[in-house]
C-alpha positions as CSV (number, residue, x, y, z in Angstrom):
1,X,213.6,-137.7,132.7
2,X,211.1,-135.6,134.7
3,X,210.4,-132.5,133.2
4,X,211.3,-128.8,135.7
5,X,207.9,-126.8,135.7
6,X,208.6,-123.4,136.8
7,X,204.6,-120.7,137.4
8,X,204.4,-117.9,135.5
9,X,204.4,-114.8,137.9
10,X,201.6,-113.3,135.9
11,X,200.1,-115.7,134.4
12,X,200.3,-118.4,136.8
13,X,200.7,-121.2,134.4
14,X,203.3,-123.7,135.2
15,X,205.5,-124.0,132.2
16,X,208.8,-125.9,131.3
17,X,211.8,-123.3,132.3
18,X,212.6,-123.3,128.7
19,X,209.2,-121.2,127.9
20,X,210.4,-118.3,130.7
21,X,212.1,-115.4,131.4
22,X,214.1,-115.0,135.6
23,X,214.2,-112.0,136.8
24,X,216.7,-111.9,139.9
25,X,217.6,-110.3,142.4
26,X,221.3,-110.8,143.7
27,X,222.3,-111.0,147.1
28,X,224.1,-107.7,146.6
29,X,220.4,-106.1,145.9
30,X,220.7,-106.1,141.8
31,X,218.1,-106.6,139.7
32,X,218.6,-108.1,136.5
33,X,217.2,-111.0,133.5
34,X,218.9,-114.1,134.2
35,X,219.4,-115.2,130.5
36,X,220.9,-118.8,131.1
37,X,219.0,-119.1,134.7
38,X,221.8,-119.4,136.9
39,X,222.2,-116.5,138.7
40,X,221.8,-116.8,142.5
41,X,219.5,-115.1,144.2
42,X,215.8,-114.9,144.5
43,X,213.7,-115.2,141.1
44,X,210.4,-114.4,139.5
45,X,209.6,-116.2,136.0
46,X,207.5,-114.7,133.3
47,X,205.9,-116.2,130.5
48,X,207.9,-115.3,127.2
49,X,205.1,-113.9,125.3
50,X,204.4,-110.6,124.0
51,X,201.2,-109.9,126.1
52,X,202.6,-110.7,129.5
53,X,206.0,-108.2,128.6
54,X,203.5,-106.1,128.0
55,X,201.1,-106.4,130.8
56,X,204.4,-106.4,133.4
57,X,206.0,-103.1,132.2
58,X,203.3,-100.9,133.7
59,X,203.7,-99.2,136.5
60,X,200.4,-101.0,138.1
61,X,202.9,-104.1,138.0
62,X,205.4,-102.7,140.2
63,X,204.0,-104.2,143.6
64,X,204.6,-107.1,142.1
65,X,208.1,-106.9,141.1
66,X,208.3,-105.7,144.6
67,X,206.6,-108.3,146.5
68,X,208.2,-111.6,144.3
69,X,211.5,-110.3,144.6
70,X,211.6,-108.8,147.9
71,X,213.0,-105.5,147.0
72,X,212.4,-102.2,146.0
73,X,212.1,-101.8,142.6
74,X,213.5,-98.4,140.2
75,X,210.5,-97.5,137.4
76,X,214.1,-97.1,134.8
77,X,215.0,-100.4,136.5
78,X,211.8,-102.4,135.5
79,X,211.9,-100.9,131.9
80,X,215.2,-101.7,131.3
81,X,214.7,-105.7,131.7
82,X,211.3,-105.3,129.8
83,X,213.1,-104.0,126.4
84,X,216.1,-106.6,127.2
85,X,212.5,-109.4,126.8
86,X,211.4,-107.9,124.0
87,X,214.7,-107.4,122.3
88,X,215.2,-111.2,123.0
89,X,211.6,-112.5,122.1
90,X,212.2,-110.2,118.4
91,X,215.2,-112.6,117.6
């Protein structure tokens, strides 16, 4: 069976789905983590490591929050699905 390789936003490594978080935004304009990767709408992945949840909470990453998901993007937003990766990468 052929193997899905999703890139890394951030990192821009391609990596089995499996070894990512989605970010989504809905078609009604919602941003949220995709935790099983079903959610419609248009995606980002991220790398689930420590570093890169790190490196995409600051504000400097905003623009590209932004610009991969099409949208405008709240700062309470943003840190919201950051803590919801880190709460799920501490388990």
């Amino acid at each position: 069976m052929k193997k899905i390789l999703r890139r890394c936003a951030l990192t821009r490594e391609l990596l089995p789905r499996t070894a990512l978080f989605r970010i989504v935004r809905t078609p009604q304009g919602a941003v949220m983590l995709d935790r099983d990767g079903t959610a419609l709408g248009r995606g980002m992945h991220l790398k689930k490591d420590w570093e890169v949840i790190k490196a995409i909470a600051t504000p400097k990453k905003k623009g590209l929050w932004q610009h991969l998901l099409k949208c405008p993007i709240a700062d309470q937003t943003q840190q919201e699905i950051c803590v919801e990766m880190e709460n799920i990468l501490s388990q």
